[in-house]
PLY file of the C-alpha trace (Angstrom):
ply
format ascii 1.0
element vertex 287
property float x
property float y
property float z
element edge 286
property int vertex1
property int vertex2
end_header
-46.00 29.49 -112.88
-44.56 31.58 -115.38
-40.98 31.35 -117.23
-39.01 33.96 -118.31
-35.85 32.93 -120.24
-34.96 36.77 -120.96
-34.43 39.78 -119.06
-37.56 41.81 -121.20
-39.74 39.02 -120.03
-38.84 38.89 -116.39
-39.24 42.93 -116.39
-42.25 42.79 -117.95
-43.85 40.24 -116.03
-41.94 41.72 -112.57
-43.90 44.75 -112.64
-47.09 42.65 -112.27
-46.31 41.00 -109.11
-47.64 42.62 -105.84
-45.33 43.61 -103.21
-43.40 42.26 -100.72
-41.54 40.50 -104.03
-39.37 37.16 -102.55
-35.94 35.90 -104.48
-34.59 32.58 -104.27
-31.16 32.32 -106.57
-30.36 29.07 -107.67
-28.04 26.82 -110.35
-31.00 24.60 -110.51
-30.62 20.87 -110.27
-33.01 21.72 -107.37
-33.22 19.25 -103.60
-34.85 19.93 -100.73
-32.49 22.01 -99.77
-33.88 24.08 -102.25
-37.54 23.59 -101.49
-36.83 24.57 -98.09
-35.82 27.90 -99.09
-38.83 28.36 -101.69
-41.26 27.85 -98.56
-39.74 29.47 -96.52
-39.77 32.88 -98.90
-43.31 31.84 -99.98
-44.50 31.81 -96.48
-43.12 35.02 -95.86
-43.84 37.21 -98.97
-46.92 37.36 -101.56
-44.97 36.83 -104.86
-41.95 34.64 -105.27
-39.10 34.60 -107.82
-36.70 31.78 -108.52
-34.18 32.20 -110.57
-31.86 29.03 -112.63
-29.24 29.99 -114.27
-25.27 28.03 -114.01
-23.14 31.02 -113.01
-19.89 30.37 -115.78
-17.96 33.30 -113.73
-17.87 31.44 -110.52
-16.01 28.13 -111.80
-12.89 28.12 -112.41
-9.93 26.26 -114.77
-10.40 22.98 -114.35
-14.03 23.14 -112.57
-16.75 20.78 -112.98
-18.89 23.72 -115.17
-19.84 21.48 -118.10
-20.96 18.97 -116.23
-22.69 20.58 -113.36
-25.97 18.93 -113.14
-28.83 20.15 -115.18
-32.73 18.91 -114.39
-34.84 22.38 -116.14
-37.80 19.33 -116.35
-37.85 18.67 -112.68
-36.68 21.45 -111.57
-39.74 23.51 -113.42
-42.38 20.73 -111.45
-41.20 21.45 -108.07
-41.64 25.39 -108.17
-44.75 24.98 -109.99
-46.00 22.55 -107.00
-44.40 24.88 -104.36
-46.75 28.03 -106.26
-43.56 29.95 -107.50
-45.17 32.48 -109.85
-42.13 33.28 -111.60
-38.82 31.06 -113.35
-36.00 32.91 -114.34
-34.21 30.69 -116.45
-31.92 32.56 -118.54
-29.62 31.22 -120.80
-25.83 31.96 -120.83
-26.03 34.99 -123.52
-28.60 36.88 -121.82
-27.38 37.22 -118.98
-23.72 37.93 -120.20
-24.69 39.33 -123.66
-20.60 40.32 -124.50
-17.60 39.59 -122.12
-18.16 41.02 -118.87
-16.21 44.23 -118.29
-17.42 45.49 -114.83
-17.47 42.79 -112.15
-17.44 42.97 -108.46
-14.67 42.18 -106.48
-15.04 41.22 -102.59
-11.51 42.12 -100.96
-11.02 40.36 -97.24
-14.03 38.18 -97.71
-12.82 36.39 -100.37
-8.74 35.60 -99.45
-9.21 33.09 -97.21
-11.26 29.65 -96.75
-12.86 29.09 -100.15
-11.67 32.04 -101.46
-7.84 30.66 -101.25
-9.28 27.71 -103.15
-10.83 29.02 -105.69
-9.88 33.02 -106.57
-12.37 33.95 -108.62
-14.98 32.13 -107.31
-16.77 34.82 -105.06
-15.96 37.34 -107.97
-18.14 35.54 -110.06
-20.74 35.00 -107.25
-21.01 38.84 -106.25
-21.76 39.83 -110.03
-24.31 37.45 -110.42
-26.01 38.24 -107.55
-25.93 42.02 -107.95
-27.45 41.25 -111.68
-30.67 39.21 -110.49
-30.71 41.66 -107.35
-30.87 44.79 -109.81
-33.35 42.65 -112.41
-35.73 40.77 -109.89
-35.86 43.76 -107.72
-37.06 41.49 -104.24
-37.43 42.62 -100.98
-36.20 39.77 -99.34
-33.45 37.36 -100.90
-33.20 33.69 -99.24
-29.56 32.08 -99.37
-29.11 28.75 -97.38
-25.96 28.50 -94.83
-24.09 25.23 -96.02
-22.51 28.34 -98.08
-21.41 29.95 -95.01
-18.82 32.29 -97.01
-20.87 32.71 -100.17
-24.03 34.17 -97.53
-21.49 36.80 -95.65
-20.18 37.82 -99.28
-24.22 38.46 -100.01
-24.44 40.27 -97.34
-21.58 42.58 -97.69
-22.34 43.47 -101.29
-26.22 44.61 -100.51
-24.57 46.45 -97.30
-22.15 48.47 -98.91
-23.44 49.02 -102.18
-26.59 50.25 -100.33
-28.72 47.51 -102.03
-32.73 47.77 -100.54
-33.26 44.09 -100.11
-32.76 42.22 -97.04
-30.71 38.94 -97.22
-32.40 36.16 -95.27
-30.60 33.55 -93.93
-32.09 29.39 -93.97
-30.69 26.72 -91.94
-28.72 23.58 -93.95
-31.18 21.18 -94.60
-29.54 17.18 -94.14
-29.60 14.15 -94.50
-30.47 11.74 -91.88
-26.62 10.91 -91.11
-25.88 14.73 -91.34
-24.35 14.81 -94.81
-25.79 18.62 -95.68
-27.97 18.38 -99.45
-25.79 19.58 -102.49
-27.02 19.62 -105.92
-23.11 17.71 -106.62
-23.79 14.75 -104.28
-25.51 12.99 -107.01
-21.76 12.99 -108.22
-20.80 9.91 -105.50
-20.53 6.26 -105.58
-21.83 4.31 -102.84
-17.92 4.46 -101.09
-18.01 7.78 -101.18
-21.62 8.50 -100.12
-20.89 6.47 -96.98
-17.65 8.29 -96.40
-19.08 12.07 -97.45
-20.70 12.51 -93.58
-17.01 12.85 -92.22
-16.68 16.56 -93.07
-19.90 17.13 -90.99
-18.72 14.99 -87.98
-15.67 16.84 -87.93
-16.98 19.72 -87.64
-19.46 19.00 -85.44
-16.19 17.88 -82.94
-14.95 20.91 -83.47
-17.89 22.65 -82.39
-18.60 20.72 -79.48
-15.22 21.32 -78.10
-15.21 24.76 -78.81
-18.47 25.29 -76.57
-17.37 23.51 -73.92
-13.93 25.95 -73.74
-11.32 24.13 -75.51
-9.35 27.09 -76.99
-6.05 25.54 -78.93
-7.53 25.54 -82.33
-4.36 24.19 -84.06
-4.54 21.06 -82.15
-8.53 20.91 -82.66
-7.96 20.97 -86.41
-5.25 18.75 -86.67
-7.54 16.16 -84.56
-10.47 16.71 -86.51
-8.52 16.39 -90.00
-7.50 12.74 -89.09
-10.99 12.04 -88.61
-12.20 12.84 -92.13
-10.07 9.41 -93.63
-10.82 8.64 -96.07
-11.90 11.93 -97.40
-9.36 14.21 -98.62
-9.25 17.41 -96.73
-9.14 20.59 -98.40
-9.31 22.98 -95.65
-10.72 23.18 -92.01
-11.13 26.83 -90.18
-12.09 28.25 -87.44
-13.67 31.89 -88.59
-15.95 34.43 -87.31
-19.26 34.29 -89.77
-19.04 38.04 -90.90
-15.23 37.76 -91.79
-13.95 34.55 -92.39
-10.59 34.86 -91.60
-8.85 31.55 -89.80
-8.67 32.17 -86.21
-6.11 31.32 -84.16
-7.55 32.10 -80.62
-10.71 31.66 -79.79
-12.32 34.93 -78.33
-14.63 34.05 -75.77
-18.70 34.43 -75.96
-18.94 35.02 -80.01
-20.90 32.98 -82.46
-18.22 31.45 -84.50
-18.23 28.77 -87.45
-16.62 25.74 -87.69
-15.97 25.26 -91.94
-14.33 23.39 -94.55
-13.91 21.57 -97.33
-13.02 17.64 -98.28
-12.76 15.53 -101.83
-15.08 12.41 -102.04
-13.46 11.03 -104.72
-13.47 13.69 -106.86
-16.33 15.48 -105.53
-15.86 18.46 -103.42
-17.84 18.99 -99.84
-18.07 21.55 -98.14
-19.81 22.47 -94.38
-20.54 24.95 -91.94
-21.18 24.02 -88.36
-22.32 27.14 -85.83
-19.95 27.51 -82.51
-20.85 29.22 -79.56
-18.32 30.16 -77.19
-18.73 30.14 -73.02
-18.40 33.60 -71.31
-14.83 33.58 -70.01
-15.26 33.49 -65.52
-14.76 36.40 -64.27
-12.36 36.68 -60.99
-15.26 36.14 -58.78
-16.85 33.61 -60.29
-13.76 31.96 -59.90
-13.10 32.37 -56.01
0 1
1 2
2 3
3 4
4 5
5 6
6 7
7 8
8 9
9 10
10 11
11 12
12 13
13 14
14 15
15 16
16 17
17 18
18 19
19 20
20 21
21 22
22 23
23 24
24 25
25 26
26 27
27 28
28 29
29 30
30 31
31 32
32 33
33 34
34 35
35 36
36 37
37 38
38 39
39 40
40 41
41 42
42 43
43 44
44 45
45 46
46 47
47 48
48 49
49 50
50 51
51 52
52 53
53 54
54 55
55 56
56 57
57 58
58 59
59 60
60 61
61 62
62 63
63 64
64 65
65 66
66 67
67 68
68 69
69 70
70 71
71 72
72 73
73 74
74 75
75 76
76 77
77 78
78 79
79 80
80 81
81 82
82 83
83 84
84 85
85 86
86 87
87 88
88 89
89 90
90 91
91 92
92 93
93 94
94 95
95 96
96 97
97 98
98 99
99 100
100 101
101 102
102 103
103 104
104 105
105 106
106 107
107 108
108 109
109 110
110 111
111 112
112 113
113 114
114 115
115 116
116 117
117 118
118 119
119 120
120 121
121 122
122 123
123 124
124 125
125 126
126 127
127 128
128 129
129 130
130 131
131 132
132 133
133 134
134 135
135 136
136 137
137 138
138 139
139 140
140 141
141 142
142 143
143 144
144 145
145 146
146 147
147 148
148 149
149 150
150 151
151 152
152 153
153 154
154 155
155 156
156 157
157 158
158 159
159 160
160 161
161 162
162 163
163 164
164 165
165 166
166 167
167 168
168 169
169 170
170 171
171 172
172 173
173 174
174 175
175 176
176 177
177 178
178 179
179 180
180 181
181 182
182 183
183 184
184 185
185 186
186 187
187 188
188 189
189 190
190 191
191 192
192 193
193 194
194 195
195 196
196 197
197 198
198 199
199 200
200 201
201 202
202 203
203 204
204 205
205 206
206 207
207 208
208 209
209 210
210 211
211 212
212 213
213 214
214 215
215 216
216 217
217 218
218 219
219 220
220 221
221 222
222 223
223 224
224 225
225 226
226 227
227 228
228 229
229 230
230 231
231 232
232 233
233 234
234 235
235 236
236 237
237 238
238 239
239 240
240 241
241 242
242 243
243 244
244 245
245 246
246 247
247 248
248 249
249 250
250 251
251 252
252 253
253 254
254 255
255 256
256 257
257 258
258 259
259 260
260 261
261 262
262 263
263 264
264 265
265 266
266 267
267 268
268 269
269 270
270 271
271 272
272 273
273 274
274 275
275 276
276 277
277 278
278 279
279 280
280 281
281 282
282 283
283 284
284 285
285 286
């Protein structure tokens, strides 16, 4: 495997690898989460890119930036042993060489859910990602789902900026009592590893009961949030995966997502859960 800690290296060396060209974007402090989406691209395409690099745009005041987790050492091991033939590891300065002046701004996408949260969170995301789209140049791009909003963002910026890659979608890998990997849960103490599977349980009730019909999604939240104790809930929606806008009513037969958000101490969770609602009866169905 080869690393490239500037952008002349990883054009230089990208113009040796042999088409269809795979990208895997990370922050690094890599799981198997991670290593699920590096197989899954390597399976797919005949050169792989993975790129490590801790976006500073996408954290905000007060964020845990300085001491996101950093492992380059074991991080470097597993894509060698998964046969990624290139590591883009820049460091801060090369990728943002003098403050940033143009930056890319998603409007609906990012004003509700984790957007309300954090503002200039999916700001930050959509620069970065149009930067390693525009240096690594892939045909495919593989973002995992536990980032629900982050993946429709992706996929908005390649649509509408008319961006020739296609954004490939890889289910949330989890642990055996459904607590979905995240580089941060390393953050936890035993309390609040036992505790950190409530987010996924709620939404998984809130899934459930939106497949079998249940339509008042006010009460449905409110029931699920008193479930999460003794997490701290930040937010729980009901949203339609391409918009992500809180819904209200539930429109029937749609692939919807149950998401959200909770504090473990003072680590933050968040979840998707997929919904699929029935087919409403139609007036014969019901005679």
């Amino acid at each position: 495997m080869h690393t490239a800690r500037t952008v002349r290296e990883l054009r230089s060396f990208r113009e040796g690898l042999p088409g269809p060209v795979a990208l895997v974007p990370t922050m690094g402090a890599l799981h198997a989460g991670h290593a699920s989406l590096v197989r899954r691209a390597r399976a797919a395409c005949r050169s792989l890119i993975v790129s490590s690099f801790v976006n500073p745009l996408q954290f905000g005041a007060g964020e845990d930036l300085g001491r996101y987790p950093r492992t380059p050492e074991d991080d470097a091991r597993l894509l060698a042993d998964e046969g990624v033939d290139l590591l883009f590891a820049p460091p801060e300065a090369e990728m943002y060489p003098r403050p940033q002046e143009i930056v890319v701004q998603p409007l609906t996408l990012a004003q509700h859910c984790e957007g309300l949260r954090r503002p200039d969170h999916f700001r930050g995301v959509a620069t970065v990602v149009l930067k390693l789209l525009n240096l690594c140049r892939p045909q495919q791009a593989y973002f995992g789902e536990k980032d629900a909003q982050q993946l429709a963002v992706v996929r908005r910026l390649v649509a509408d900026l008319h961006l020739d890659c296609d954004i490939v979608a890889c289910p949330i890998v989890r642990e055996a009592d459904g607590l979905a990997l995240s580089s941060r849960n390393r953050y936890l103490s035993p309390s609040e590893r036992a505790a950190a599977p409530n987010l996924h349980r709620a939404l998984q009730v809130i899934a459930t009961a939106l497949a079998s019909g249940r339509s008042d999604v006010n009460a449905l939240l409110a029931d699920s949030r008193a479930r999460m104790s003794p997490l701290r809930c930040d937010y729980l929606a009901v949203v339609r995966p391409d918009e992500f806008i809180p819904l209200d009513a539930v429109p029937a037969d749609s692939e919807l997502l149950a998401v959200g958000a909770a504090f473990a101490g003072n680590t933050r969770l968040i979840d998707a859960v997929k919904a699929r609602t029935p087919k409403r009866p139609t007036e014969e169905n019901v005679r």
